[in-house]
Each structure stands twice: as structure tokens, then as C-alpha cells.
PQR file of N, CA, C, O and H, with PARSE charges and radii, in Angstrom:
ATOM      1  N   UNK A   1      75.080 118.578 126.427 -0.4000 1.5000
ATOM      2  CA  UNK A   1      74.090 117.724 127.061 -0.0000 2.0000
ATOM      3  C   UNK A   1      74.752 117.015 128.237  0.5500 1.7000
ATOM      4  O   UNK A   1      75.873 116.518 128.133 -0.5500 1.4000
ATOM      5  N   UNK A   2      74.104 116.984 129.249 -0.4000 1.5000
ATOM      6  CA  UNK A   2      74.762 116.748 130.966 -0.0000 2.0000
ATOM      7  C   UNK A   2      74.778 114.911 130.568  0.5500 1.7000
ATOM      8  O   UNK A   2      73.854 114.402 129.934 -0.5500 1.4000
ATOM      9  H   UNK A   2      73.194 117.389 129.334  0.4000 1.0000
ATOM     10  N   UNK A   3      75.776 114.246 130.983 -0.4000 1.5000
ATOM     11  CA  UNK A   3      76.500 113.086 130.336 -0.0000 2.0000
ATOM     12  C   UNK A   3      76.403 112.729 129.150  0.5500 1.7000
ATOM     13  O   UNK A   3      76.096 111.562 128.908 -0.5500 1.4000
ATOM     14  H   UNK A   3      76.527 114.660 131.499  0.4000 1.0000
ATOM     15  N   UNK A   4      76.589 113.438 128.351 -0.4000 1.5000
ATOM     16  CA  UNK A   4      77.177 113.111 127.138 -0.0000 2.0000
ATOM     17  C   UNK A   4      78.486 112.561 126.459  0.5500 1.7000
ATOM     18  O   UNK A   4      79.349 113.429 126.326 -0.5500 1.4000
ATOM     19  H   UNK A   4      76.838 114.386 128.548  0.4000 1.0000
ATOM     20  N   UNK A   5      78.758 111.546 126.087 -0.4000 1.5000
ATOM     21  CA  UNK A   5      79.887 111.544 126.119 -0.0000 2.0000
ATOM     22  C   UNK A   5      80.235 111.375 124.395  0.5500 1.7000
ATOM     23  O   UNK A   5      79.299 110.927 123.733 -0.5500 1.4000
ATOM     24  H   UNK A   5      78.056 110.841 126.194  0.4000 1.0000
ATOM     25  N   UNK A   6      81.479 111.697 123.670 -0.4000 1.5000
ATOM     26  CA  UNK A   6      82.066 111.240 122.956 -0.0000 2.0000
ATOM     27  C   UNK A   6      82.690 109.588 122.514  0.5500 1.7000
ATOM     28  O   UNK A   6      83.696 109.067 122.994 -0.5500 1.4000
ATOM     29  H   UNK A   6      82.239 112.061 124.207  0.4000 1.0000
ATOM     30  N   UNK A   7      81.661 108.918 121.354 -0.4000 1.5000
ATOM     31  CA  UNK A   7      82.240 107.593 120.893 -0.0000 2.0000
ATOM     32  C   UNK A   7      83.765 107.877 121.068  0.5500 1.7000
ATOM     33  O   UNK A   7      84.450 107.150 121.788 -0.5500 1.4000
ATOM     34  H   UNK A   7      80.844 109.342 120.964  0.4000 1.0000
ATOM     35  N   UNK A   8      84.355 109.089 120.306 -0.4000 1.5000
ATOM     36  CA  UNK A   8      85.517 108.975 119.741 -0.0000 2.0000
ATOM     37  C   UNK A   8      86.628 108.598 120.989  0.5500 1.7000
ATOM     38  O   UNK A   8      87.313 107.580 121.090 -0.5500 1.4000
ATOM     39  H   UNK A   8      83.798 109.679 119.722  0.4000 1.0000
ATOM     40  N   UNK A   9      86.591 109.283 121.518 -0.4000 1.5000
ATOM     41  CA  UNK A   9      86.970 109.149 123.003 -0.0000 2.0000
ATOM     42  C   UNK A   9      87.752 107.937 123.394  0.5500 1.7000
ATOM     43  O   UNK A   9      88.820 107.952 124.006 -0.5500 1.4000
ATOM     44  H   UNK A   9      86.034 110.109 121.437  0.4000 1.0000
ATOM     45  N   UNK A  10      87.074 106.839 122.953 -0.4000 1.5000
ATOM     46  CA  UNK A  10      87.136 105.508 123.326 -0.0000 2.0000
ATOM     47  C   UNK A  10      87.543 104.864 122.169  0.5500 1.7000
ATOM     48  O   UNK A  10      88.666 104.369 122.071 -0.5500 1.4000
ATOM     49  H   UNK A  10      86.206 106.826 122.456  0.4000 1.0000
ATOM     50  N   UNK A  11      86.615 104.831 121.179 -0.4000 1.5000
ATOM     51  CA  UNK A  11      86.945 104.131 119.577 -0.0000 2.0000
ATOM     52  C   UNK A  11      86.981 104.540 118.434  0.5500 1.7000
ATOM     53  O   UNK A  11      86.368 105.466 117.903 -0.5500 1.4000
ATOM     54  H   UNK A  11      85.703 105.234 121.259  0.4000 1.0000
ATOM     55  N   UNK A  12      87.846 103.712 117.972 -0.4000 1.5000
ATOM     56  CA  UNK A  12      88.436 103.711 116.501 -0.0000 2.0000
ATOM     57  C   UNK A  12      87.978 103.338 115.609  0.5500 1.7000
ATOM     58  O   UNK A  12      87.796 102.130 115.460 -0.5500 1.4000
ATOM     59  H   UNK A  12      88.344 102.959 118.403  0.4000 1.0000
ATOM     60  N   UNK A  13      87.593 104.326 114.604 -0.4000 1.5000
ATOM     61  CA  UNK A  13      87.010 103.722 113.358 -0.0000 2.0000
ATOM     62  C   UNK A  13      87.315 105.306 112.432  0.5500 1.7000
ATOM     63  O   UNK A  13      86.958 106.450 112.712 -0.5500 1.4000
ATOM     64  H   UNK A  13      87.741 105.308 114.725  0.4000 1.0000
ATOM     65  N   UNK A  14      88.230 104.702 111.093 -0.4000 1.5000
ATOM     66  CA  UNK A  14      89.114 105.286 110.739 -0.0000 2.0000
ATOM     67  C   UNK A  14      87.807 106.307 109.648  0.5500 1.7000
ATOM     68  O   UNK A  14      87.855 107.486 109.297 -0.5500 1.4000
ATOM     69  H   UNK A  14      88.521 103.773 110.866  0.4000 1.0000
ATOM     70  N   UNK A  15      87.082 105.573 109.461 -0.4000 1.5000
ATOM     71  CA  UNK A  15      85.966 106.443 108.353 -0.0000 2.0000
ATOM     72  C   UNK A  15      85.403 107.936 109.246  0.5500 1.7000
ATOM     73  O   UNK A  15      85.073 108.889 108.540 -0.5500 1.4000
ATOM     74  H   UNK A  15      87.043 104.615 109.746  0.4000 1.0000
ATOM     75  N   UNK A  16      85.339 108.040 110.309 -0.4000 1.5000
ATOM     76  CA  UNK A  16      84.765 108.588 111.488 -0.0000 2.0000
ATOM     77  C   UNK A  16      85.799 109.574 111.881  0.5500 1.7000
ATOM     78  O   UNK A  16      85.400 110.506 112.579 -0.5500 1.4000
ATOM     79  H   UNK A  16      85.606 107.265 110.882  0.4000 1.0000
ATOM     80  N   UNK A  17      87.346 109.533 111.489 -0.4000 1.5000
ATOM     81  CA  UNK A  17      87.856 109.934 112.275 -0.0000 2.0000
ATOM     82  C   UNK A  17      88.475 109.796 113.930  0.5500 1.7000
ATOM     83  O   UNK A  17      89.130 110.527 114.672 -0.5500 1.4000
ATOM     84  H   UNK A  17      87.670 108.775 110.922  0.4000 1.0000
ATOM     85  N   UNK A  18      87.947 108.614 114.011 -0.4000 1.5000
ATOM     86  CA  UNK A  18      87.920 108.360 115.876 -0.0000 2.0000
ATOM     87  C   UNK A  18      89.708 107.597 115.713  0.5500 1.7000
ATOM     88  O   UNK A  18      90.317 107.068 114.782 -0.5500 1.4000
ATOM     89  H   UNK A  18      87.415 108.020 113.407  0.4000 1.0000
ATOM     90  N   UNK A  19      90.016 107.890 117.067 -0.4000 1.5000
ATOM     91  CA  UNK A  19      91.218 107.106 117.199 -0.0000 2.0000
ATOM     92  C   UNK A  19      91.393 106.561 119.013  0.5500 1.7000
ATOM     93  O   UNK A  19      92.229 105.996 119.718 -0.5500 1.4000
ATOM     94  H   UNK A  19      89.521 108.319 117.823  0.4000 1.0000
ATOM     95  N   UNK A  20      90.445 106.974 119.101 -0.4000 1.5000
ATOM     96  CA  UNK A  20      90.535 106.316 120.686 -0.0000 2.0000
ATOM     97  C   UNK A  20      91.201 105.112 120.648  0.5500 1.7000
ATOM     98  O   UNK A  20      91.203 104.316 119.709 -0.5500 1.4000
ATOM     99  H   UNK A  20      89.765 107.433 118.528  0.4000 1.0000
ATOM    100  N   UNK A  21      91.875 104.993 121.908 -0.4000 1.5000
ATOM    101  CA  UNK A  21      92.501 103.525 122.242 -0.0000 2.0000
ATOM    102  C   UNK A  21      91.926 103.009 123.435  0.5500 1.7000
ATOM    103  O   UNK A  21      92.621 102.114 123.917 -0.5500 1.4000
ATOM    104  H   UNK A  21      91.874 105.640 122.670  0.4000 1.0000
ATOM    105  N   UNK A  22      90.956 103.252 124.034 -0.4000 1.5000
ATOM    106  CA  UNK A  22      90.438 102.793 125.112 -0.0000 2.0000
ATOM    107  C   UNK A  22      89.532 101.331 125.026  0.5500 1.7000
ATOM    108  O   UNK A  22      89.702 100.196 125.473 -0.5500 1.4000
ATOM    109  H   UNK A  22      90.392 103.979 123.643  0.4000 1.0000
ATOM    110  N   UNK A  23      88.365 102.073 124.114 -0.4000 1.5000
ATOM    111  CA  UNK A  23      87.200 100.649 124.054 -0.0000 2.0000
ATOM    112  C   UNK A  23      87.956 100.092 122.993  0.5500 1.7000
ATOM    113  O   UNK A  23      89.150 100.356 122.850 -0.5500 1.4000
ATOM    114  H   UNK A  23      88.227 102.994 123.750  0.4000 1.0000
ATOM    115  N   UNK A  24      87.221  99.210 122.114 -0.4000 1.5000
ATOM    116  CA  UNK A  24      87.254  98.389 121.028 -0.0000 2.0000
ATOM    117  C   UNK A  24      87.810  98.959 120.118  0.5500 1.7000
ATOM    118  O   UNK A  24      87.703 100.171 120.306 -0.5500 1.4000
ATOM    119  H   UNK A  24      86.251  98.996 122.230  0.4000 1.0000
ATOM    120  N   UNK A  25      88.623  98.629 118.774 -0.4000 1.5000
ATOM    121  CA  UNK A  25      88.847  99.305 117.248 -0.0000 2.0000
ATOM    122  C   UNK A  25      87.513  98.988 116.565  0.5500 1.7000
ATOM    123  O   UNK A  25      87.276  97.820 116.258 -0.5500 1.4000
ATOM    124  H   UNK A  25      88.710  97.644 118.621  0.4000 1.0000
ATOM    125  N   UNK A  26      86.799  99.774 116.360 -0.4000 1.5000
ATOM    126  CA  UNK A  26      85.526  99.267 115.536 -0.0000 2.0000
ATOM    127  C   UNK A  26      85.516  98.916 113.906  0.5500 1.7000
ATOM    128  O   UNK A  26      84.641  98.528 113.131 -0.5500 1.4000
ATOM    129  H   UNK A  26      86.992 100.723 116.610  0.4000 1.0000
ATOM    130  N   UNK A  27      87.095  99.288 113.762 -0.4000 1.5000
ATOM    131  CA  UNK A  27      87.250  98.863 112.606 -0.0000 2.0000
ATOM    132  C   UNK A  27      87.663  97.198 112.394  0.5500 1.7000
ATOM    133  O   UNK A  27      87.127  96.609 111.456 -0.5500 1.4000
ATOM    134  H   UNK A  27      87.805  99.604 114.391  0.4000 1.0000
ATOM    135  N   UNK A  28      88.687  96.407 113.340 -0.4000 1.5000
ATOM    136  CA  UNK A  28      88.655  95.238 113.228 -0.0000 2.0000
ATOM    137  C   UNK A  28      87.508  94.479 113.929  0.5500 1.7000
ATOM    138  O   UNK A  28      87.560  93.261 113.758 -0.5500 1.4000
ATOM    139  H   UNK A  28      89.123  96.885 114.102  0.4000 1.0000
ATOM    140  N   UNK A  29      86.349  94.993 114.780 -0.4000 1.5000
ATOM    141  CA  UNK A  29      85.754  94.736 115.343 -0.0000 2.0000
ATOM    142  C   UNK A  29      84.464  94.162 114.397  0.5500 1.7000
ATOM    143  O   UNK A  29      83.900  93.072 114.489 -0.5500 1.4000
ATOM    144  H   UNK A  29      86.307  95.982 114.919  0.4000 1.0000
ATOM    145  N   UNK A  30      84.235  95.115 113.594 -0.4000 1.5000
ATOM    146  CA  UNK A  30      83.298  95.094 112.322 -0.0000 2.0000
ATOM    147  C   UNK A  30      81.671  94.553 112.915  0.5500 1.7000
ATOM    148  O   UNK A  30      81.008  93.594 112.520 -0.5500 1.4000
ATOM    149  H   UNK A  30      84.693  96.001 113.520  0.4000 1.0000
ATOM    150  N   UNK A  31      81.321  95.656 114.095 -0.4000 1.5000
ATOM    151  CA  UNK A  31      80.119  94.895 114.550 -0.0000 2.0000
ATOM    152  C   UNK A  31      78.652  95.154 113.409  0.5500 1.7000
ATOM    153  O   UNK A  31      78.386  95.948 112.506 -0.5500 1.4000
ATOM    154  H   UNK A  31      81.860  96.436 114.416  0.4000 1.0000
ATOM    155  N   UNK A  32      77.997  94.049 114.037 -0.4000 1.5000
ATOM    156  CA  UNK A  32      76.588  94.624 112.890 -0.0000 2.0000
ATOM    157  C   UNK A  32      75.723  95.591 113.608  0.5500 1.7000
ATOM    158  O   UNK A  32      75.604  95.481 114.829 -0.5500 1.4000
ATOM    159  H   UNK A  32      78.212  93.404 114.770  0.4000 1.0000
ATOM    160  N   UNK A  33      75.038  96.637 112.885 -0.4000 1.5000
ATOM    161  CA  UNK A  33      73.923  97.080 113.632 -0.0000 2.0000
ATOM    162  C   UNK A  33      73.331  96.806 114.849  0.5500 1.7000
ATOM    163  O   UNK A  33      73.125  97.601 115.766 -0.5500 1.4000
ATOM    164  H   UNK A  33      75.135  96.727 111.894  0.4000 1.0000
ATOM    165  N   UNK A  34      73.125  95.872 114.809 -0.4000 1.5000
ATOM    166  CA  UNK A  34      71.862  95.599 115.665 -0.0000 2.0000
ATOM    167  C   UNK A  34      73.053  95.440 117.335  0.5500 1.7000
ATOM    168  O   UNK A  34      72.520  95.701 118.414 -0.5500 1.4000
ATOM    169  H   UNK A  34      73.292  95.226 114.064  0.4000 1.0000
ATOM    170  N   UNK A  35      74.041  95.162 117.320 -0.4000 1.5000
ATOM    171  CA  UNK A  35      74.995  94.825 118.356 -0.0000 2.0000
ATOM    172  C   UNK A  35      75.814  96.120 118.559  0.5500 1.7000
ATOM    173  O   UNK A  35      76.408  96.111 119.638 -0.5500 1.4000
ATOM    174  H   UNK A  35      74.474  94.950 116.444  0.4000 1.0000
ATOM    175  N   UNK A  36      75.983  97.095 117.905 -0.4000 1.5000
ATOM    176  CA  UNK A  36      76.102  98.452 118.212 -0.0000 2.0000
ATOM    177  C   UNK A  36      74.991  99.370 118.706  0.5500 1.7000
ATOM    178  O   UNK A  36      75.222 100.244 119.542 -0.5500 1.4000
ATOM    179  H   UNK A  36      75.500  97.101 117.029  0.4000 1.0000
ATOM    180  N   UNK A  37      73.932  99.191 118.247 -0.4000 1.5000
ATOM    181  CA  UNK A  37      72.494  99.727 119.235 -0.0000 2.0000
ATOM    182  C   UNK A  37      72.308  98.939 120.287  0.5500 1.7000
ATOM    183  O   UNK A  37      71.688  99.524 121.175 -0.5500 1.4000
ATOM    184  H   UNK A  37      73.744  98.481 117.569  0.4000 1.0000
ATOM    185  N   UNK A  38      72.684  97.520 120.617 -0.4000 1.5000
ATOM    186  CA  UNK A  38      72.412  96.951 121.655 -0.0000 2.0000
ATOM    187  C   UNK A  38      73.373  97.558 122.817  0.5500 1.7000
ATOM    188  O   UNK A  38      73.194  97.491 124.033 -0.5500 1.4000
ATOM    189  H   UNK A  38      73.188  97.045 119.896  0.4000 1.0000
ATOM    190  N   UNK A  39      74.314  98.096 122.193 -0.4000 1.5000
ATOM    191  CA  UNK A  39      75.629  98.433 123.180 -0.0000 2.0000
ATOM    192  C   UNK A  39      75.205  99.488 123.863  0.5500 1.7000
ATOM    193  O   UNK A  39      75.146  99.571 125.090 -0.5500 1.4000
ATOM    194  H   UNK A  39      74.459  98.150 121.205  0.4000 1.0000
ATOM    195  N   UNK A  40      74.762 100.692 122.698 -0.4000 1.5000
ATOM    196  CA  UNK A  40      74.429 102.072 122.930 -0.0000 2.0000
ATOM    197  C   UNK A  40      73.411 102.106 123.795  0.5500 1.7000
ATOM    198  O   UNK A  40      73.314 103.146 124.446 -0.5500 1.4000
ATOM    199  H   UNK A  40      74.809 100.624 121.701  0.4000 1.0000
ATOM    200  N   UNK A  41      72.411 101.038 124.039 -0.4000 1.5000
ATOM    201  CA  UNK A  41      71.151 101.576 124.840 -0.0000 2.0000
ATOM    202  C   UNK A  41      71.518 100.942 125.828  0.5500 1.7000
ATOM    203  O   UNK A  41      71.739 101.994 126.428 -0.5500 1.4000
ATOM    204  H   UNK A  41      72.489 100.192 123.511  0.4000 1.0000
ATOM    205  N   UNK A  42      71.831 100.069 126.670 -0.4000 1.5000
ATOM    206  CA  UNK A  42      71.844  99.163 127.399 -0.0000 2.0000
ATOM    207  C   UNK A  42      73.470  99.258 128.268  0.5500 1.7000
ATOM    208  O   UNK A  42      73.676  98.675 129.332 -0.5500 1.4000
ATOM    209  H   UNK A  42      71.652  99.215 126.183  0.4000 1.0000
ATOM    210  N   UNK A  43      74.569 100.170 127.498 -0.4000 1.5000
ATOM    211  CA  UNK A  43      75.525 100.037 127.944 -0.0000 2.0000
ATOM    212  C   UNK A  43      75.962  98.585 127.751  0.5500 1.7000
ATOM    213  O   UNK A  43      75.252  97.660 127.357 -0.5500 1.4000
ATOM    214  H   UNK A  43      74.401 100.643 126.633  0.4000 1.0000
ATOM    215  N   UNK A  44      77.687  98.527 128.213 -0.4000 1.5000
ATOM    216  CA  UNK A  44      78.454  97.247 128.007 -0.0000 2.0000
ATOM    217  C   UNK A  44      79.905  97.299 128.487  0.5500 1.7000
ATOM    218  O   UNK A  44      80.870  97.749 127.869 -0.5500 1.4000
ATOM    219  H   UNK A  44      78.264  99.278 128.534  0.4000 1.0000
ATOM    220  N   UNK A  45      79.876  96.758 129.697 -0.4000 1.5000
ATOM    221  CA  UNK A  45      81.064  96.836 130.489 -0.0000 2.0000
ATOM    222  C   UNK A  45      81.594  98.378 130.794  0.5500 1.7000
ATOM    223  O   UNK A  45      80.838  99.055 131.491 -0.5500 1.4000
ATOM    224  H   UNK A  45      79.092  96.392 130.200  0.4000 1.0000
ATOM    225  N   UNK A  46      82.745  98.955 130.366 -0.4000 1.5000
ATOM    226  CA  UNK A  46      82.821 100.628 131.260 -0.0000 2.0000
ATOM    227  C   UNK A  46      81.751 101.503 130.201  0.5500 1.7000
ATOM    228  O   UNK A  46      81.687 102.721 130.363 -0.5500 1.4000
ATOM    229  H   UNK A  46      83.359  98.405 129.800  0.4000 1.0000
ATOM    230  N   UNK A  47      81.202 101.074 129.489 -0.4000 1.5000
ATOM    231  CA  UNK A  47      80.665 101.466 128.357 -0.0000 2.0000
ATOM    232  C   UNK A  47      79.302 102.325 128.944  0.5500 1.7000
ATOM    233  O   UNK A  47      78.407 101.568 129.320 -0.5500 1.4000
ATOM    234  H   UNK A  47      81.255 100.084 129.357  0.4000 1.0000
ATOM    235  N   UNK A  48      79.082 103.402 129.044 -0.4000 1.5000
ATOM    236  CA  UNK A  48      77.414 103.931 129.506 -0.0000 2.0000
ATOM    237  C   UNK A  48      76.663 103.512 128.495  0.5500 1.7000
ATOM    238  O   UNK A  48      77.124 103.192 127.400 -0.5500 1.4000
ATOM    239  H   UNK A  48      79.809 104.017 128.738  0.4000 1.0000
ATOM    240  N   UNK A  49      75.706 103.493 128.740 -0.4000 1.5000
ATOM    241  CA  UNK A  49      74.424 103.731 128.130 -0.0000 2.0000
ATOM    242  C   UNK A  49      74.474 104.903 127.471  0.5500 1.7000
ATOM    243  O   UNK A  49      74.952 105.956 127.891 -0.5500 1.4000
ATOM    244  H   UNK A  49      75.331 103.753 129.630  0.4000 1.0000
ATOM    245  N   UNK A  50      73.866 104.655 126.214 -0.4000 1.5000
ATOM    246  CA  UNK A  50      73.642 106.229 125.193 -0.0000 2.0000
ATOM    247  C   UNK A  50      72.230 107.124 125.367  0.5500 1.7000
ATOM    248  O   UNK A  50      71.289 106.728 124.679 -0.5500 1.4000
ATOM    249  H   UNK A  50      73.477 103.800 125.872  0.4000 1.0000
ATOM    250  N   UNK A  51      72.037 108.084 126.071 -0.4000 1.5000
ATOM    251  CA  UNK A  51      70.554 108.517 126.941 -0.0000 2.0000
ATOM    252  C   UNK A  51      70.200 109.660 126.089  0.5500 1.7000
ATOM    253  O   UNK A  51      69.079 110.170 126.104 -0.5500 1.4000
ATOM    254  H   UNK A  51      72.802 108.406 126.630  0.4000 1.0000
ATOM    255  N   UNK A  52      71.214 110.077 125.309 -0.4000 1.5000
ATOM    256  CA  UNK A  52      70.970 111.578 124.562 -0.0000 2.0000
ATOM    257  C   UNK A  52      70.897 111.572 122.829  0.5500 1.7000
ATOM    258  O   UNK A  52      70.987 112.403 121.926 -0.5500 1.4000
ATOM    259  H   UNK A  52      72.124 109.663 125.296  0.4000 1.0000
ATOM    260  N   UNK A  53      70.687 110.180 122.959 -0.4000 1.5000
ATOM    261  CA  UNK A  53      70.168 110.360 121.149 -0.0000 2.0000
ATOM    262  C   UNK A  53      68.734 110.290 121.285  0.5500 1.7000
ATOM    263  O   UNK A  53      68.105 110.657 122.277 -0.5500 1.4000
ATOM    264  H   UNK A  53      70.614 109.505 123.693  0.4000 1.0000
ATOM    265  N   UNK A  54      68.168 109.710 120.039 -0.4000 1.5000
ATOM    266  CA  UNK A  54      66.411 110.006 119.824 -0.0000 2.0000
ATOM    267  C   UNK A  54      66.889 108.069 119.756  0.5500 1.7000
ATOM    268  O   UNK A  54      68.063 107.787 119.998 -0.5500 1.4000
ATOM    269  H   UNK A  54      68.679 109.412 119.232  0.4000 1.0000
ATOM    270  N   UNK A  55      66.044 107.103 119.475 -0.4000 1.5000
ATOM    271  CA  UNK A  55      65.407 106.270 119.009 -0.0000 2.0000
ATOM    272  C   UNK A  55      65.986 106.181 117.928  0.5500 1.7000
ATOM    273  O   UNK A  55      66.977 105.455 118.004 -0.5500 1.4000
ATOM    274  H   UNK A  55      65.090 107.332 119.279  0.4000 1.0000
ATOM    275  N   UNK A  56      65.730 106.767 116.565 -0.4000 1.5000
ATOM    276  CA  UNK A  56      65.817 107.362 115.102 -0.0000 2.0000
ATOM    277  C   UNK A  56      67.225 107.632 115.277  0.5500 1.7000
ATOM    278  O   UNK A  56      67.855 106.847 114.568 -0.5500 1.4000
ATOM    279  H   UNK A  56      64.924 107.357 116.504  0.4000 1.0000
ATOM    280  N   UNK A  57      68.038 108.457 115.960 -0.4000 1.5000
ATOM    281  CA  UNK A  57      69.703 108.989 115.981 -0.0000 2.0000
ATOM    282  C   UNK A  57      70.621 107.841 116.353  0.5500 1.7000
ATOM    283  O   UNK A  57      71.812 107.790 116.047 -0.5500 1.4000
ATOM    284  H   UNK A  57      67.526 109.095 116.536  0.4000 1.0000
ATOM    285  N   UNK A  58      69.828 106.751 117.174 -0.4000 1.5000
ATOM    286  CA  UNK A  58      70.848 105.168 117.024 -0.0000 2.0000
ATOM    287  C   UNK A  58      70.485 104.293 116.183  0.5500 1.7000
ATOM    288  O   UNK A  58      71.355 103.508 115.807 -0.5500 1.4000
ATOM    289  H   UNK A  58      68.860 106.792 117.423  0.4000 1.0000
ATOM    290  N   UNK A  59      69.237 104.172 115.688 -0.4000 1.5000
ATOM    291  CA  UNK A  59      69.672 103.147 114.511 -0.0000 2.0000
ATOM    292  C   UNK A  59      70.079 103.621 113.592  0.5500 1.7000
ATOM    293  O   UNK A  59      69.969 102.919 112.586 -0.5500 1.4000
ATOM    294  H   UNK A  59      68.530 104.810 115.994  0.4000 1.0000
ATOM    295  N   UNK A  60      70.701 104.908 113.416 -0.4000 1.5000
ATOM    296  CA  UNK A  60      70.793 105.952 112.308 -0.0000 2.0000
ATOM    297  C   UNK A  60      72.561 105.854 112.880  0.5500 1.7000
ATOM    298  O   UNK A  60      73.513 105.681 112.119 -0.5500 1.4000
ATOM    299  H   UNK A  60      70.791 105.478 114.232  0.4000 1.0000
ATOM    300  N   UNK A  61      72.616 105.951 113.794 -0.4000 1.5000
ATOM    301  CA  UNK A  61      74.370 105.911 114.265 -0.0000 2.0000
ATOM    302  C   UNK A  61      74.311 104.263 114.137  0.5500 1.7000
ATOM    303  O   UNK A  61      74.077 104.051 112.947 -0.5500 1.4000
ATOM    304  H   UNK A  61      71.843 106.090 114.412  0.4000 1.0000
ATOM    305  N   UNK A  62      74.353 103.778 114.406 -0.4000 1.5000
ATOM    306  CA  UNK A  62      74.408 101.811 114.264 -0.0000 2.0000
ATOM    307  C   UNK A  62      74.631 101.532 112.691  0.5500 1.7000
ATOM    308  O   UNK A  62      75.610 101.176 112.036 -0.5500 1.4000
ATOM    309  H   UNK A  62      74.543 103.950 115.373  0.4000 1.0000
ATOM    310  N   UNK A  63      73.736 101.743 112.477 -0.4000 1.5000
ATOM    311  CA  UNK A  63      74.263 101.696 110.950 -0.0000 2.0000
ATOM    312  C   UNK A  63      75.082 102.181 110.355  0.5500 1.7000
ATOM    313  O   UNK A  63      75.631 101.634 109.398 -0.5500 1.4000
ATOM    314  H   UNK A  63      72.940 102.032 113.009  0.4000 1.0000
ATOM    315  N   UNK A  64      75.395 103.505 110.852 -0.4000 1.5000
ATOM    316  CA  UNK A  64      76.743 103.837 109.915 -0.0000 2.0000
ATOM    317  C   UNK A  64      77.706 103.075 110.462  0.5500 1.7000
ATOM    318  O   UNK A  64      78.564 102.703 109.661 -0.5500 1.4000
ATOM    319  H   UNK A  64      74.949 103.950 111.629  0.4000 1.0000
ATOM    320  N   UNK A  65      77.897 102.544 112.170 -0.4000 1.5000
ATOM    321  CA  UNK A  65      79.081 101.904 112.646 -0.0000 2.0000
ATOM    322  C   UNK A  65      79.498 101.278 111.474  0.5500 1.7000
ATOM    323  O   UNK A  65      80.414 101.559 110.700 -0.5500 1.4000
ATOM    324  H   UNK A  65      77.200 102.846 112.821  0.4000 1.0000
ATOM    325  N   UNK A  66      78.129  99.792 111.472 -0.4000 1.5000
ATOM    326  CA  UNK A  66      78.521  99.139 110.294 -0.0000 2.0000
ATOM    327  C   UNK A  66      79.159  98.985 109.230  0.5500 1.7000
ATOM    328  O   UNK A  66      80.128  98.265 108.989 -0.5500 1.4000
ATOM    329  H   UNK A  66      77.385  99.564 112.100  0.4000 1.0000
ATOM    330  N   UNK A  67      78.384  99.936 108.360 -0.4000 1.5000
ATOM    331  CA  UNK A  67      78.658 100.677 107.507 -0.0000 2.0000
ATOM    332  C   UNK A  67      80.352 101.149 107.435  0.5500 1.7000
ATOM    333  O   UNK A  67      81.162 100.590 106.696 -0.5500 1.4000
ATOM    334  H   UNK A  67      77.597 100.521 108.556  0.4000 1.0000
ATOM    335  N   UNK A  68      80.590 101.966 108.098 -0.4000 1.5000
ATOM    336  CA  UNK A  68      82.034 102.511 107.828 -0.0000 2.0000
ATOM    337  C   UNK A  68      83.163 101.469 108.723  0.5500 1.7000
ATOM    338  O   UNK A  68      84.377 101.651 108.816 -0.5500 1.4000
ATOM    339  H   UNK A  68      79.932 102.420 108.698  0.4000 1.0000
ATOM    340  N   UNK A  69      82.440 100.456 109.270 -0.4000 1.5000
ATOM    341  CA  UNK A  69      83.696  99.764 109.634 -0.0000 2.0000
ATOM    342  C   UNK A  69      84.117  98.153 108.779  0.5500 1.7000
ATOM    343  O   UNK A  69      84.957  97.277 108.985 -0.5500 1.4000
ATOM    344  H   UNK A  69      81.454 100.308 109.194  0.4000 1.0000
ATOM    345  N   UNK A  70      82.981  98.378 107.718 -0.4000 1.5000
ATOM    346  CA  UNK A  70      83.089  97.681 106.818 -0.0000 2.0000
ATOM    347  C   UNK A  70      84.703  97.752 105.582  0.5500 1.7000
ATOM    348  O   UNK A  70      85.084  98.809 105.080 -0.5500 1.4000
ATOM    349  H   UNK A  70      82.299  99.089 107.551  0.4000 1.0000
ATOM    350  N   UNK A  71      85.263  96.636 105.382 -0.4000 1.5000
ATOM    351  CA  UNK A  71      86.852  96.892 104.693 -0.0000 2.0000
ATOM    352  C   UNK A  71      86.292  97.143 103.380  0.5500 1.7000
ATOM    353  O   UNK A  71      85.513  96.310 102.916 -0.5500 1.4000
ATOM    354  H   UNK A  71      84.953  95.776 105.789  0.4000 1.0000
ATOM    355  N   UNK A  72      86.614  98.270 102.667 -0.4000 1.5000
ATOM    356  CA  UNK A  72      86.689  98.595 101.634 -0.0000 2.0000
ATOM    357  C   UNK A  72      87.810  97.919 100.269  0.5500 1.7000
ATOM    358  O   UNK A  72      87.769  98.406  99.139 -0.5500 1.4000
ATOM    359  H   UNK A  72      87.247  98.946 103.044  0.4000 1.0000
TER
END
């Protein structure tokens, strides 16, 4: 998909597999939902905007952020 980019790329979140060192660790970061979809649609600093999910595929990705960057 023409700009698509890879979370992983950038961030870390060890449930995910990601190890980027660029953006944020989303694991000490521990954002909630609603501030990980705010990121994804709207962009946030070098951060694009997320244009190639559905509606349904980010609050569905947002939540797992949560979710797996939650300490076990």
C-alpha cells in the first residue's frame, strides 16, 4: 500500500516483536487506547498519519497497543 509504513520501524513493544529505536518504547510508554488512535489518525510530531487501516483496524490496533504494553 503506497505510504504505508511499518509501526515496528520506529517502536518498541516487546509483545509485538517491534524493536525500533526511533519513536517512543511503547512498552515504558504504556499509552491508553484512545491516545494511540489519536496518534494514528492525526499523526504526532515525525509521526504520519495512519491512512491505510479501516476505522475498525485502529481501534482494533489501539487496543492491542494497550493491551500488550501493559507489565505483566
Amino acid at each position: 500500500v503506497p505510504g504505508q509504513v511499518n509501526c515496528a520501524l520506529c517502536h518498541t513493544l516487546e509483545h509485538a516483536g517491534a524493536t525500533g529505536g526511533v519513536g517512543p518504547n511503547l512498552n515504558d510508554l504504556r499509552p491508553e487506547a484512545a491516545v494511540v488512535e489519536k496518534a494514528m489518525r492525526d499523526g504526532i510530531g515525525p509521526m504520519p498519519a495512519t491512512t491505510w487501516l479501516s476505522d475498525e483496524q485502529m481501534k482494533l490496533l489501539a487496543r492491542y497497543v494497550e493491551w500488550a504494553a501493559k507489565p505483566r
